[in-house]
N, C-alpha and C positions, 0 to 999 in steps of 0.2 A: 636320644637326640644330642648330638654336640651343641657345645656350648655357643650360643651369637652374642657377642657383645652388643649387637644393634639392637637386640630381644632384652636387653637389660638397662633400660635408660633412665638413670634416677636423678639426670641433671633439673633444670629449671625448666619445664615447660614453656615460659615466657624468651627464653634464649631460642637464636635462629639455630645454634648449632645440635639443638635437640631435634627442633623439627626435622632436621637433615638425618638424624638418627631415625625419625620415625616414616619418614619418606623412601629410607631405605629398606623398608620392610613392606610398603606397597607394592600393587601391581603396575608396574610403571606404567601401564598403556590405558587402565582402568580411568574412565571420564570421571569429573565431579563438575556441579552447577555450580560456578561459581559467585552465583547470586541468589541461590536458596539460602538463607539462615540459618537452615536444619541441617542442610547438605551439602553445604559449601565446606572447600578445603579445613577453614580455620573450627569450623564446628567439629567436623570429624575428628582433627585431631587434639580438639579440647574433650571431645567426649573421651576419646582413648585415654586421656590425663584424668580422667574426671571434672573434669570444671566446664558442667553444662552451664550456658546460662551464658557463654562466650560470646557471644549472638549481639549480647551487648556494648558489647568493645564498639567502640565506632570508626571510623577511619582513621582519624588524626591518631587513635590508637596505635594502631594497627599498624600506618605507616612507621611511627616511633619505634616498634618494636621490629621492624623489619621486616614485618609480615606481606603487608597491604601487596607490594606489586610483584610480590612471591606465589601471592593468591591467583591477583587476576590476571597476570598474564598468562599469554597463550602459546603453547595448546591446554586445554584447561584436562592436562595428563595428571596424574601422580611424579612420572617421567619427568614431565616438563617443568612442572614446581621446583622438586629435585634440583635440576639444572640449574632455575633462575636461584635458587636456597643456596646453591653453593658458590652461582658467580654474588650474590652478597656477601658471604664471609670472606669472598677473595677479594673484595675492594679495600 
């Protein structure tokens, strides 16, 4: 298999521009709930880091870290997240 640098992310999990990294390895078109706590966007990609138990972050979190309207906005794609994850780091 050749090499992916997006398969190699050992930045901060807590940084947007990881997410972006790990967004880029999904199926873009693939749905997530974004109000199940097990299933929702921020959980899946805290379980892929390891740090289950992310469930607990709360909004005011989540917004802080640039997460929150990366999540719930729509379409609630992998795609779509993607999109919104990158127009945050372009602001």
């Amino acid at each position: 298999m050749l090499y992916d640098p997006r398969r190699d992310v050992q930045s901060d999990p807590l940084l947007v521009t990881t997410l972006i990294a790990w967004l880029e390895t999904q199926p873009p078109d693939e749905l997530y709930c974004f109000s199940d706590k097990t299933d929702c966007l921020i959980a899946q990609y805290g379980a892929a880091h390891g740090r289950r138990g992310w469930d607990n972050l709360t909004c005011v979190d989540l917004t802080w870290l640039g997460f929150y309207n990366i999540a719930v906005g729509e379409p609630w794609t992998f795609g779509g997240a993607l999109e919104r994850a990158r127009a945050e780091v372009s602001r």
